[in-house]
C-alpha positions as CSV (number, residue, x, y, z in Angstrom):
1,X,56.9,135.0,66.0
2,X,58.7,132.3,64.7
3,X,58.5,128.7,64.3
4,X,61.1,127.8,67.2
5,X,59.5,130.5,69.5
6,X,56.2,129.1,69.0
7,X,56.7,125.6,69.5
8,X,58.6,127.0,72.6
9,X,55.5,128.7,73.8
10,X,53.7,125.5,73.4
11,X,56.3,123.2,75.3
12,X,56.3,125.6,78.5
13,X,52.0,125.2,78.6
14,X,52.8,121.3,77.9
15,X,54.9,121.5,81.1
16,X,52.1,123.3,83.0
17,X,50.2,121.0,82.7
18,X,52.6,117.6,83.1
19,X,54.1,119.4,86.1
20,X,50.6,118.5,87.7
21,X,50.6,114.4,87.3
22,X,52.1,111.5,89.1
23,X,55.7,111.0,88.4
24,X,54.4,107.6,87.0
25,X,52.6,109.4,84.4
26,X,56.3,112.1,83.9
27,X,58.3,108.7,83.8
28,X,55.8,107.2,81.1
29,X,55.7,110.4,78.9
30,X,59.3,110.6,79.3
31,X,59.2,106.6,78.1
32,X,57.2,107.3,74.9
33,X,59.2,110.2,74.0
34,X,62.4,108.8,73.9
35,X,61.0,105.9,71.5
36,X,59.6,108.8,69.1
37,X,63.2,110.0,69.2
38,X,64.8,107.0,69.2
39,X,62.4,105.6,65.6
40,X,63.1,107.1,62.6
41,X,60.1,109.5,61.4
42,X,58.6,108.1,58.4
43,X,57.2,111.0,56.0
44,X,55.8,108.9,53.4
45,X,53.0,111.2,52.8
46,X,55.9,114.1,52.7
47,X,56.8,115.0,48.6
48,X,59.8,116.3,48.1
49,X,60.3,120.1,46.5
50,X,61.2,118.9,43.4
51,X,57.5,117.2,43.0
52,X,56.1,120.8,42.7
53,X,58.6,121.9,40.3
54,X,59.9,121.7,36.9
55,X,58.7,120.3,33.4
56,X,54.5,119.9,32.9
57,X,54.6,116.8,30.8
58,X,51.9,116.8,28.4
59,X,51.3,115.9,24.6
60,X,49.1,119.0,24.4
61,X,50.2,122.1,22.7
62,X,50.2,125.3,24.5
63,X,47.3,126.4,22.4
64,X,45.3,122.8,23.8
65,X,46.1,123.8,27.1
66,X,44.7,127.2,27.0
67,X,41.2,126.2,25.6
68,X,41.0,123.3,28.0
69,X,41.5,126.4,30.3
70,X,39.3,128.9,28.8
71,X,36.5,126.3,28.6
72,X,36.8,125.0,32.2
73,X,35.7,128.4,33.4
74,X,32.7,128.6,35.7
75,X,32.8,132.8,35.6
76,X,33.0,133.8,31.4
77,X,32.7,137.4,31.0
78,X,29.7,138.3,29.0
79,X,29.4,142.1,28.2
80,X,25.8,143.1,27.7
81,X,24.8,146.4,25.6
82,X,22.7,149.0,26.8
């Protein structure tokens, strides 16, 4: 299912269930939604995809890195003789 069919799905059970108030209530959910639409949405918290891609900056060498790695493992692998 995708994304347009679902929030379709979920519109027509939002409608079952504003189809049962006052039209006071319809007129005042019809008010607040047009002012979401109406405002700009801000997605401050929102990064964009170039955030999650492209250069790690870092003065430490490749070999650096890898130890940090290696030594920041919970799980080491120790082989045990019989």
């Amino acid at each position: 299912m995708t994304t347009l069919q679902q929030e379709r799905k979920l519109a027509k059970t939002y409608i079952g269930y504003i189809e049962k108030l006052s039209p006071e209530v319809k007129l005042d959910i019809i008010k607040k939604l047009s002012e979401k639409l109406e405002k700009p949405t801000e997605k401050s918290d929102v990064k964009p995809d170039s955030y999650f891609f492209g250069a790690w900056k870092t003065d430490q060498t490749i070999e650096e890195m890898i130890e940090d790695l290696e030594d920041s493992n919970f799980y080491k692998r120790k082989i045990i003789d019989f």
